[in-house]
Jmol script that loads the backbone (N, CA, C; Angstrom):
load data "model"
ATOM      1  N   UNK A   1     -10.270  -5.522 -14.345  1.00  0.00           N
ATOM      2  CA  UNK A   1     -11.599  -5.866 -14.820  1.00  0.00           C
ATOM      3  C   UNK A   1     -12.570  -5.875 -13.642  1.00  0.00           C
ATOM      4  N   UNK A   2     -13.814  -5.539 -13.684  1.00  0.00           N
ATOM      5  CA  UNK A   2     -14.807  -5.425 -12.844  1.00  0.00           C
ATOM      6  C   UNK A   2     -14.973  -6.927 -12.609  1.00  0.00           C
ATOM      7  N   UNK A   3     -15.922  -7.187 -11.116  1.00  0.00           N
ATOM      8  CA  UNK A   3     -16.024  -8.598 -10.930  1.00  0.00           C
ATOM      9  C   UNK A   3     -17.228  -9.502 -11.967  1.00  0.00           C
ATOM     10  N   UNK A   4     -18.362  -8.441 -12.402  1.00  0.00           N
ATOM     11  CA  UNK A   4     -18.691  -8.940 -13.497  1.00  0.00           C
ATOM     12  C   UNK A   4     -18.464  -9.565 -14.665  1.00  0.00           C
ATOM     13  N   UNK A   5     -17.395  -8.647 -15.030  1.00  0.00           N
ATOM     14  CA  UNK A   5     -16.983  -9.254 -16.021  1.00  0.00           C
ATOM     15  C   UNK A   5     -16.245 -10.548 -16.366  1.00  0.00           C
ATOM     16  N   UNK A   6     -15.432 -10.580 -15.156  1.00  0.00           N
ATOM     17  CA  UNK A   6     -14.540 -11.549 -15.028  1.00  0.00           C
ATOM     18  C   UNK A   6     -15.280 -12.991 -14.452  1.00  0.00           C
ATOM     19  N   UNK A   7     -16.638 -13.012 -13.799  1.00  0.00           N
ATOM     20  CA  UNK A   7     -17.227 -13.927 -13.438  1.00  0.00           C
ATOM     21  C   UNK A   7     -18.209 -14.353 -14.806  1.00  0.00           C
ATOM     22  N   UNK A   8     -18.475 -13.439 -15.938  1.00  0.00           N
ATOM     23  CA  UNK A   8     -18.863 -13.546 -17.061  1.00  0.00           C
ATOM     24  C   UNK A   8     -18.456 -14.728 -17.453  1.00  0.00           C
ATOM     25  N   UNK A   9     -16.502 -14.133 -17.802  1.00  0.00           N
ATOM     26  CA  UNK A   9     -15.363 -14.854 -18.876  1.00  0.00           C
ATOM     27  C   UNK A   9     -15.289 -16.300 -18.441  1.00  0.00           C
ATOM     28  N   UNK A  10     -15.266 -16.434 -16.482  1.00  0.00           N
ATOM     29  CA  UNK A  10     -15.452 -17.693 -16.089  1.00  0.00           C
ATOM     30  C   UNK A  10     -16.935 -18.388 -15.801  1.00  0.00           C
ATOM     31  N   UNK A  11     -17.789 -18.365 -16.805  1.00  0.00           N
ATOM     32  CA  UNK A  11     -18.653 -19.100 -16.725  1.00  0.00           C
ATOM     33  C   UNK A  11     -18.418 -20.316 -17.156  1.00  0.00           C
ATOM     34  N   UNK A  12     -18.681 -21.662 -16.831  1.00  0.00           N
ATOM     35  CA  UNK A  12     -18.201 -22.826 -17.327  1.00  0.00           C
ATOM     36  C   UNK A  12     -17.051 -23.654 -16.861  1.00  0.00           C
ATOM     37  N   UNK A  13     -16.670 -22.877 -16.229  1.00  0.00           N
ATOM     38  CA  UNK A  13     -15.236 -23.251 -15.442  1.00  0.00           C
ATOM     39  C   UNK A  13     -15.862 -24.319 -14.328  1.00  0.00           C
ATOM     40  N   UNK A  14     -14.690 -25.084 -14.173  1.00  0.00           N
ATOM     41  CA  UNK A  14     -15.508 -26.052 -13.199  1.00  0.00           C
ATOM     42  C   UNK A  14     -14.868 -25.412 -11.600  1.00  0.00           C
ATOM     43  N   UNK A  15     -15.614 -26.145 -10.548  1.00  0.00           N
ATOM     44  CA  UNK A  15     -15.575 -25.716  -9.271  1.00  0.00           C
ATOM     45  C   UNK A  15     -15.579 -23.959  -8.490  1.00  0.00           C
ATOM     46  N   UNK A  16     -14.796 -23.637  -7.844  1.00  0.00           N
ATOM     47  CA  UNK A  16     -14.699 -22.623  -7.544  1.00  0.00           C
ATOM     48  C   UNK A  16     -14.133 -21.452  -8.423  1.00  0.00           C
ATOM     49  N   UNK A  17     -13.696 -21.817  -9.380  1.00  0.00           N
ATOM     50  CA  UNK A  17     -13.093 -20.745 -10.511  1.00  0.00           C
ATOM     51  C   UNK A  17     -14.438 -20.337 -11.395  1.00  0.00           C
ATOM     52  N   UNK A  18     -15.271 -20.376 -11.252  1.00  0.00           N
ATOM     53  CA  UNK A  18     -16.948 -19.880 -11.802  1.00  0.00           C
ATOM     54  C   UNK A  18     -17.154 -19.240 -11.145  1.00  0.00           C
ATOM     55  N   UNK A  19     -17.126 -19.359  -9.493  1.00  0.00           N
ATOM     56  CA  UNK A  19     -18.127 -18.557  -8.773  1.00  0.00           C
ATOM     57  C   UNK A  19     -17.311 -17.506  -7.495  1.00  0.00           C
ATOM     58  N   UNK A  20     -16.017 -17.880  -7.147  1.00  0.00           N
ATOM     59  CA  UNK A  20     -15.160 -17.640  -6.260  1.00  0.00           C
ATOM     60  C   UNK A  20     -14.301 -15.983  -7.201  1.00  0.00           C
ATOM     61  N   UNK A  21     -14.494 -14.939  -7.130  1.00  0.00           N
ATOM     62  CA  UNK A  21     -13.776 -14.014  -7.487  1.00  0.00           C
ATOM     63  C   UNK A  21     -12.286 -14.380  -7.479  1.00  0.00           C
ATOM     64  N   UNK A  22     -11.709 -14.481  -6.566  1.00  0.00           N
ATOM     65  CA  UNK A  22     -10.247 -14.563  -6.408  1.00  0.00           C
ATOM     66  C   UNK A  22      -9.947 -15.376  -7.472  1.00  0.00           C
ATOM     67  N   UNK A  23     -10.267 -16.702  -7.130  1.00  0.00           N
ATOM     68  CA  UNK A  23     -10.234 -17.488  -8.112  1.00  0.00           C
ATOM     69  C   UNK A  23     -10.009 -17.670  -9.276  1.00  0.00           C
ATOM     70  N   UNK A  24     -11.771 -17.411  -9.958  1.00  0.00           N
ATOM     71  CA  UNK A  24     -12.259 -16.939 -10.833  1.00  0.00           C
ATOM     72  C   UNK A  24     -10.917 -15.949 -11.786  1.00  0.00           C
ATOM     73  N   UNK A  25     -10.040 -14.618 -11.106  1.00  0.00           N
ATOM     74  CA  UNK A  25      -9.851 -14.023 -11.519  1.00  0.00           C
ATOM     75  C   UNK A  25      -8.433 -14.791 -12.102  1.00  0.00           C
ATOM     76  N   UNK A  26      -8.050 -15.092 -11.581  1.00  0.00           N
ATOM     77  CA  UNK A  26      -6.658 -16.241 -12.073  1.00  0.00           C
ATOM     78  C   UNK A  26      -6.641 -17.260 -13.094  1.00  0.00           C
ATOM     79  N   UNK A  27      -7.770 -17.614 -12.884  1.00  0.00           N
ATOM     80  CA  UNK A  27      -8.368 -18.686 -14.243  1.00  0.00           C
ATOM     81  C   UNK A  27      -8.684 -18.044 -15.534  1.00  0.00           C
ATOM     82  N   UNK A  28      -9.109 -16.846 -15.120  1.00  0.00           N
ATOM     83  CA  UNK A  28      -9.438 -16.261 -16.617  1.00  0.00           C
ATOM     84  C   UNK A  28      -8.228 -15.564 -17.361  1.00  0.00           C
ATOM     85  N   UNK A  29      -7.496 -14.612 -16.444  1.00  0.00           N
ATOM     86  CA  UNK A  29      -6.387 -14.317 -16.652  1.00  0.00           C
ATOM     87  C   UNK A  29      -5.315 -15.681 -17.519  1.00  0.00           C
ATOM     88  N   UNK A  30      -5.144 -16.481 -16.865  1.00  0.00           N
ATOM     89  CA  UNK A  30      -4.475 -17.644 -17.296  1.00  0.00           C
ATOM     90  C   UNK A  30      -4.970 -18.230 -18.892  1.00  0.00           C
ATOM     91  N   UNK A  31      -6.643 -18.254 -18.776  1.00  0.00           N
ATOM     92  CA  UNK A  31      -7.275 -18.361 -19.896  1.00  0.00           C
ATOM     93  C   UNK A  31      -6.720 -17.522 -20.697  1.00  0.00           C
ATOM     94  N   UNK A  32      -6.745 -16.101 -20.300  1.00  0.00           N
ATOM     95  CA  UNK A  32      -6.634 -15.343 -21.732  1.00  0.00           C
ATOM     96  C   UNK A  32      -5.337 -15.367 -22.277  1.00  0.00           C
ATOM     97  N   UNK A  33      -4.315 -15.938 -21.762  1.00  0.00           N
ATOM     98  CA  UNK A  33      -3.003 -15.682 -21.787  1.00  0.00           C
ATOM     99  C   UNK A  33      -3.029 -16.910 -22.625  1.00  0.00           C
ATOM    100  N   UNK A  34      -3.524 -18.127 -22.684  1.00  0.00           N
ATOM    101  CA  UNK A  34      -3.391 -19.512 -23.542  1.00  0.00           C
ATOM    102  C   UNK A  34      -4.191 -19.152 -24.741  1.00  0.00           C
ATOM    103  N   UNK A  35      -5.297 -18.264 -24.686  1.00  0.00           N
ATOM    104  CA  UNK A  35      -6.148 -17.877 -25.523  1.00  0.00           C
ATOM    105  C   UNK A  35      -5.452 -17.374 -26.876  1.00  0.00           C
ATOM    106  N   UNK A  36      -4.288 -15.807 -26.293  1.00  0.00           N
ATOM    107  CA  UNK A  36      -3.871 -15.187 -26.835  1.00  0.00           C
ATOM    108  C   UNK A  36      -2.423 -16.317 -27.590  1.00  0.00           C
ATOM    109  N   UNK A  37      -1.977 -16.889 -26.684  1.00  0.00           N
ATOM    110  CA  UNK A  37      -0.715 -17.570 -27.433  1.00  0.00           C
ATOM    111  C   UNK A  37      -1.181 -18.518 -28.577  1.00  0.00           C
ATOM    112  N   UNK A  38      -2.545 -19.318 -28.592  1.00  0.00           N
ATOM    113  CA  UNK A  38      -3.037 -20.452 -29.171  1.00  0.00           C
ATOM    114  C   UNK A  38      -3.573 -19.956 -30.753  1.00  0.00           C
ATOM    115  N   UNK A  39      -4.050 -18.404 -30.221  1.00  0.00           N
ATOM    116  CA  UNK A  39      -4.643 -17.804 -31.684  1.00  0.00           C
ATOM    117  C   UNK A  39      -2.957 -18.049 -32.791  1.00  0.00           C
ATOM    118  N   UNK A  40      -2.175 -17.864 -32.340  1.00  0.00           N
ATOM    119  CA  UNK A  40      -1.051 -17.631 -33.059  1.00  0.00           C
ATOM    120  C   UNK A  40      -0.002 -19.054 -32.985  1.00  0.00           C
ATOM    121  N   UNK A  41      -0.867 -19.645 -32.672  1.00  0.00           N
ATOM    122  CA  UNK A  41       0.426 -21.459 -32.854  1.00  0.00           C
ATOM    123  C   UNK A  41      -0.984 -21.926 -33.837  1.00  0.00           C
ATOM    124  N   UNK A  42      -2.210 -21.379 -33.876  1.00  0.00           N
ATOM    125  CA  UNK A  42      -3.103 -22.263 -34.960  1.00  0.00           C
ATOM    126  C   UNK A  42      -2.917 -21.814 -35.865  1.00  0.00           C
ATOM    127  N   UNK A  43      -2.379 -20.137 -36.583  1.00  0.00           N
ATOM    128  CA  UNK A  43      -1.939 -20.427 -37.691  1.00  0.00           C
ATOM    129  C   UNK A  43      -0.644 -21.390 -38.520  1.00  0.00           C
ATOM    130  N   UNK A  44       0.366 -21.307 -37.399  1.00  0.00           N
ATOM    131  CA  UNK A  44       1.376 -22.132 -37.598  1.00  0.00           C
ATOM    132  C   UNK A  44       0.879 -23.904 -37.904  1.00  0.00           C
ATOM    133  N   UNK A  45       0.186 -23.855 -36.897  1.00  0.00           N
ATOM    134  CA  UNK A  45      -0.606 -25.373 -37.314  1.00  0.00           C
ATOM    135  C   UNK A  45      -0.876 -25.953 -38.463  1.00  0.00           C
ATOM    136  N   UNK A  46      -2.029 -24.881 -38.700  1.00  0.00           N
ATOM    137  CA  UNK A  46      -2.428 -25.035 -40.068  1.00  0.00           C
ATOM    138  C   UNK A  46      -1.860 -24.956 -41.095  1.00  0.00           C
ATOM    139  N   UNK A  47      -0.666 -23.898 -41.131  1.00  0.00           N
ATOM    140  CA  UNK A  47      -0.052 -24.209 -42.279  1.00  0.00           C
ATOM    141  C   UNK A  47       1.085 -25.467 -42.190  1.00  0.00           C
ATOM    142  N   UNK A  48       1.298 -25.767 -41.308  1.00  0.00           N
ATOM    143  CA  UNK A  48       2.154 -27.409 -41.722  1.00  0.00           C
ATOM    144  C   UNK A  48       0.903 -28.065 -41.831  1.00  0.00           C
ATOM    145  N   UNK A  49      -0.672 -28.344 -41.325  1.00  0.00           N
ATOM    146  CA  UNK A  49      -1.289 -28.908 -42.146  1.00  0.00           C
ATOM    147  C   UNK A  49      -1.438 -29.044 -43.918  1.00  0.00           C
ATOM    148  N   UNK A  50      -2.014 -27.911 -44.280  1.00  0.00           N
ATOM    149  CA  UNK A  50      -1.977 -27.897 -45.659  1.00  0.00           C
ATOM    150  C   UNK A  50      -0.231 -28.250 -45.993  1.00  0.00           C
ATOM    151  N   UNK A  51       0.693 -28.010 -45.807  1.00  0.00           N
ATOM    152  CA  UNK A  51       1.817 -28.836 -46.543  1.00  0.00           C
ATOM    153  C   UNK A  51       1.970 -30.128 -46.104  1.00  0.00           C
ATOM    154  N   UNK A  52       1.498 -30.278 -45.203  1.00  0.00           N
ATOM    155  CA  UNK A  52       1.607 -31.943 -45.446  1.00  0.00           C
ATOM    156  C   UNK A  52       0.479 -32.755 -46.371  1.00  0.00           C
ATOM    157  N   UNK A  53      -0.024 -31.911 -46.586  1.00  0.00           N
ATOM    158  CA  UNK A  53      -1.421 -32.502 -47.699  1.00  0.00           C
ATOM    159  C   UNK A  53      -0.853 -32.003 -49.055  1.00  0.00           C
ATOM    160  N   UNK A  54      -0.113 -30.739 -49.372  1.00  0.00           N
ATOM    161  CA  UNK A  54       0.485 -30.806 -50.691  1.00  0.00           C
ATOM    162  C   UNK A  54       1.272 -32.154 -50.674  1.00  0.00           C
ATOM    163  N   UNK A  55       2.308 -32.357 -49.722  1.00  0.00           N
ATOM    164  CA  UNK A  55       3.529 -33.206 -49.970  1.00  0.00           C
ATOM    165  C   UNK A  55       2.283 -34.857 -50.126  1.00  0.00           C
ATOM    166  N   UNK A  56       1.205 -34.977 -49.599  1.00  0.00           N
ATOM    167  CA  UNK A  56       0.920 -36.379 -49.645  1.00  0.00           C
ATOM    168  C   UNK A  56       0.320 -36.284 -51.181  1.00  0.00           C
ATOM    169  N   UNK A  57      -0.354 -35.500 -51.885  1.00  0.00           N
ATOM    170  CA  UNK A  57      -0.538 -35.437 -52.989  1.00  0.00           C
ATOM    171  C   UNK A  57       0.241 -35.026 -54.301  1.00  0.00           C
ATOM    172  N   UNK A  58       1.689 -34.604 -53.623  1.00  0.00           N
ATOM    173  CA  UNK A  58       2.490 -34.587 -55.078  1.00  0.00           C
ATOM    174  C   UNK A  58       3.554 -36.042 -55.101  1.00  0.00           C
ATOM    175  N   UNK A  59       3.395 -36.452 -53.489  1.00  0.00           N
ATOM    176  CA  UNK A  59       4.229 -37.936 -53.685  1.00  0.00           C
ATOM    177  C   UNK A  59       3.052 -38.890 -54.602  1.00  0.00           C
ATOM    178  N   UNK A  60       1.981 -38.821 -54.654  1.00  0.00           N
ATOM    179  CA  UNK A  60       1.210 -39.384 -55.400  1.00  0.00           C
ATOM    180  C   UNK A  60       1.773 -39.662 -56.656  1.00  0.00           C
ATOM    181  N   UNK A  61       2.129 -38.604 -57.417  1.00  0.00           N
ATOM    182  CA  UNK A  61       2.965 -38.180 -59.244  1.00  0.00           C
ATOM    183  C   UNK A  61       4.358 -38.644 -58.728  1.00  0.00           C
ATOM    184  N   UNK A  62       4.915 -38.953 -58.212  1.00  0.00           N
ATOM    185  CA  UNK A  62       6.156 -39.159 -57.789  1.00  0.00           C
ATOM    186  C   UNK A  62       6.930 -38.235 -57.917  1.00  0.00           C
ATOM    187  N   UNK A  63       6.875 -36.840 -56.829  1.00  0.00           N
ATOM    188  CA  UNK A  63       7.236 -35.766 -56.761  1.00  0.00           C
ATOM    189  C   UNK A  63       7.064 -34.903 -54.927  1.00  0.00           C
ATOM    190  N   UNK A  64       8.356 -34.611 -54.488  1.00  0.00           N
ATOM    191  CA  UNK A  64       8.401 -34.580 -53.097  1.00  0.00           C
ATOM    192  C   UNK A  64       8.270 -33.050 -53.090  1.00  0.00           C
ATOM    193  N   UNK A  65       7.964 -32.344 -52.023  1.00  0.00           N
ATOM    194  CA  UNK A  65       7.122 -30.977 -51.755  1.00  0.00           C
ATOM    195  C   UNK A  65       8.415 -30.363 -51.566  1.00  0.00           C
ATOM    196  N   UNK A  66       9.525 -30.574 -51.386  1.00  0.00           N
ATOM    197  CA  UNK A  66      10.473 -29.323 -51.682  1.00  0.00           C
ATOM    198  C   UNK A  66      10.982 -29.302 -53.591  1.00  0.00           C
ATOM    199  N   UNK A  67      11.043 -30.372 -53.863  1.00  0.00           N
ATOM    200  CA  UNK A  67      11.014 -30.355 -55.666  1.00  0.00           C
ATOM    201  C   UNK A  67       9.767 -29.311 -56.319  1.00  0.00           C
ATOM    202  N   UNK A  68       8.436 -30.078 -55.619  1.00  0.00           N
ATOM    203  CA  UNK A  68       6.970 -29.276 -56.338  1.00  0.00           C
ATOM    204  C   UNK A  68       7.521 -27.742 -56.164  1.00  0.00           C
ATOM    205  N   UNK A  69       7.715 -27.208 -55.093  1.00  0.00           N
ATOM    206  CA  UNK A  69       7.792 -25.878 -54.451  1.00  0.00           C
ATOM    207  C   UNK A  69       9.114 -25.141 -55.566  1.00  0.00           C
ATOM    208  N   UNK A  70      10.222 -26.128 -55.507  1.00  0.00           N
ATOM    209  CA  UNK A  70      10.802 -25.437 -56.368  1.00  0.00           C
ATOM    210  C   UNK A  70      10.452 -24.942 -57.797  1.00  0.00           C
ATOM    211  N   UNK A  71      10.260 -26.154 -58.445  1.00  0.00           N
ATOM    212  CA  UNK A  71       9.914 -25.962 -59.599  1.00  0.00           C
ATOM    213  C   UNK A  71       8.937 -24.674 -59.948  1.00  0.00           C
ATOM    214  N   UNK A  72       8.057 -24.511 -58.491  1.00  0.00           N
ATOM    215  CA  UNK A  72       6.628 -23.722 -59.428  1.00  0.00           C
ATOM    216  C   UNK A  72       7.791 -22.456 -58.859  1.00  0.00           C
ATOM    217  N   UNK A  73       8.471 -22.044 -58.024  1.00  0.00           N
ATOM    218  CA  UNK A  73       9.084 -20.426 -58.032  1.00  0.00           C
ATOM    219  C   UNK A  73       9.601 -20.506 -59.337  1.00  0.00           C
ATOM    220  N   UNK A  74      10.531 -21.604 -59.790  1.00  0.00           N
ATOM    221  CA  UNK A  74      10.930 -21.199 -61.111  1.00  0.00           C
ATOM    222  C   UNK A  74      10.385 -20.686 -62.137  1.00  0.00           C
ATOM    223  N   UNK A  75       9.417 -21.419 -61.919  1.00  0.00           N
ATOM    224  CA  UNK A  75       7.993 -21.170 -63.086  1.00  0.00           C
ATOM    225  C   UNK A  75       7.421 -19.839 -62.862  1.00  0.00           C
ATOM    226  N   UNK A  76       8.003 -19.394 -61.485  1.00  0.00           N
ATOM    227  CA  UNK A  76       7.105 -17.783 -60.838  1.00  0.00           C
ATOM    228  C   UNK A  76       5.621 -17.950 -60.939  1.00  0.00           C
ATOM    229  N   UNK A  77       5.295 -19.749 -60.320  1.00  0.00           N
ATOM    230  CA  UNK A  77       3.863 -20.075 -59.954  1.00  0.00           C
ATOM    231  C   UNK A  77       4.137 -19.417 -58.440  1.00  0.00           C
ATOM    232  N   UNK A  78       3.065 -18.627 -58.160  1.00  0.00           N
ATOM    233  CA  UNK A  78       3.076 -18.634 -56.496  1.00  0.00           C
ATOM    234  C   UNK A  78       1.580 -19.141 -56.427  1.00  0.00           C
ATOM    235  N   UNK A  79       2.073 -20.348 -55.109  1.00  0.00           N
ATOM    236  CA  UNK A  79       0.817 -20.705 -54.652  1.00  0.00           C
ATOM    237  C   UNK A  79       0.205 -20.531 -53.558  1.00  0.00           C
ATOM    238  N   UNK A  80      -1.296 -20.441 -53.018  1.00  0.00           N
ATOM    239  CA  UNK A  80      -1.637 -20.282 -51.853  1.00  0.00           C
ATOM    240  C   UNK A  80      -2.073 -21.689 -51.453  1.00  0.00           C
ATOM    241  N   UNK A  81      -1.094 -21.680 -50.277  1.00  0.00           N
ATOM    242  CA  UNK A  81      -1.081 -23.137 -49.880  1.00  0.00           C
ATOM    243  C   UNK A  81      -2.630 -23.706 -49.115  1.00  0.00           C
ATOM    244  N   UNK A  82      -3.418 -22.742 -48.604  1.00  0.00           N
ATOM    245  CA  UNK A  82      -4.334 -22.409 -47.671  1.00  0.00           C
ATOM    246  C   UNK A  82      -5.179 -23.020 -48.687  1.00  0.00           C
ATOM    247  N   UNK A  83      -5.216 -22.899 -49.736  1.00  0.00           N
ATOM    248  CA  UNK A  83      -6.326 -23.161 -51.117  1.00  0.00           C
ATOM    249  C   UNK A  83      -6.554 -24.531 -52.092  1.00  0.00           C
ATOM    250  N   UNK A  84      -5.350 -25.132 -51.604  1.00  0.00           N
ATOM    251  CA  UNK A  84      -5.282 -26.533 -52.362  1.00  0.00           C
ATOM    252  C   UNK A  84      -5.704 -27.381 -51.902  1.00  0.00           C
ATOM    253  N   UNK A  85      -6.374 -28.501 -52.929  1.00  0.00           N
ATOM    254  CA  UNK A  85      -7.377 -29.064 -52.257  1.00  0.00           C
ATOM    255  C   UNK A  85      -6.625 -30.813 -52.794  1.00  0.00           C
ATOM    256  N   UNK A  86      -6.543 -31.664 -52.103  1.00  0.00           N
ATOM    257  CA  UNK A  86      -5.883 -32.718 -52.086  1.00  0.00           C
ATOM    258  C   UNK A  86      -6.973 -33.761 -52.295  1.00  0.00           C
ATOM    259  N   UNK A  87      -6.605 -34.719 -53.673  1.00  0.00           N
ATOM    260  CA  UNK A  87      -8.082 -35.581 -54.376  1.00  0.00           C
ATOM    261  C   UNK A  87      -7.805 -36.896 -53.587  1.00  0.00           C
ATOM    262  N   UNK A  88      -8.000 -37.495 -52.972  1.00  0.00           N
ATOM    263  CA  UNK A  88      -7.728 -39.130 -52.367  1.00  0.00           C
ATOM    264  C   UNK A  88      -8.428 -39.975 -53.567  1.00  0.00           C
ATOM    265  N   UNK A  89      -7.454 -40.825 -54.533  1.00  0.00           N
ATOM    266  CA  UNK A  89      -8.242 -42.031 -54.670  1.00  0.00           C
ATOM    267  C   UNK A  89      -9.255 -42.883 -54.197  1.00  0.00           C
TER     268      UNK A  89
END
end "model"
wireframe off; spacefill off
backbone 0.3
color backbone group
């Protein structure tokens, strides 16, 4: 990468990794490398989010999220878990 660019990516960086090339170039590198791994552990995230929000709303009915899950394949319900929306009393 040109030094432009890379003094671009580290804008904001604190101390010498903003303004120091060498630096600079290690920090961003490093950045993009947490960047790239993080895009792909937040989908994982999110989806044990939304199941833990199915499971807190079907223990509500007195019904645990590997029972709910079964039942609806039986039923050949497929659900998108991404889409359910959990009511709090």
């Amino acid at each position: 990468m040109h030094k432009d660019r890379i003094l671009k990516l580290a804008k904001g960086f604190r101390g010498r990794a903003k303004n120091c090339i060498r630096i600079a170039r290690e920090r961003v590198e490093k950045a993009l490398q947490y960047s790239y791994r993080d895009r792909r552990n937040k989908k994982r995230d999110m989806r044990s989010l939304w199941i833990q929000r199915i499971n807190a709303g079907t223990r509500q009915h007195g019904v645990n999220y590997g029972n709910f899950m079964h039942g609806l394949m039986k039923e050949n319900i497929q659900l998108n878990r991404k889409f359910v929306r959990t009511v709090y009393a």
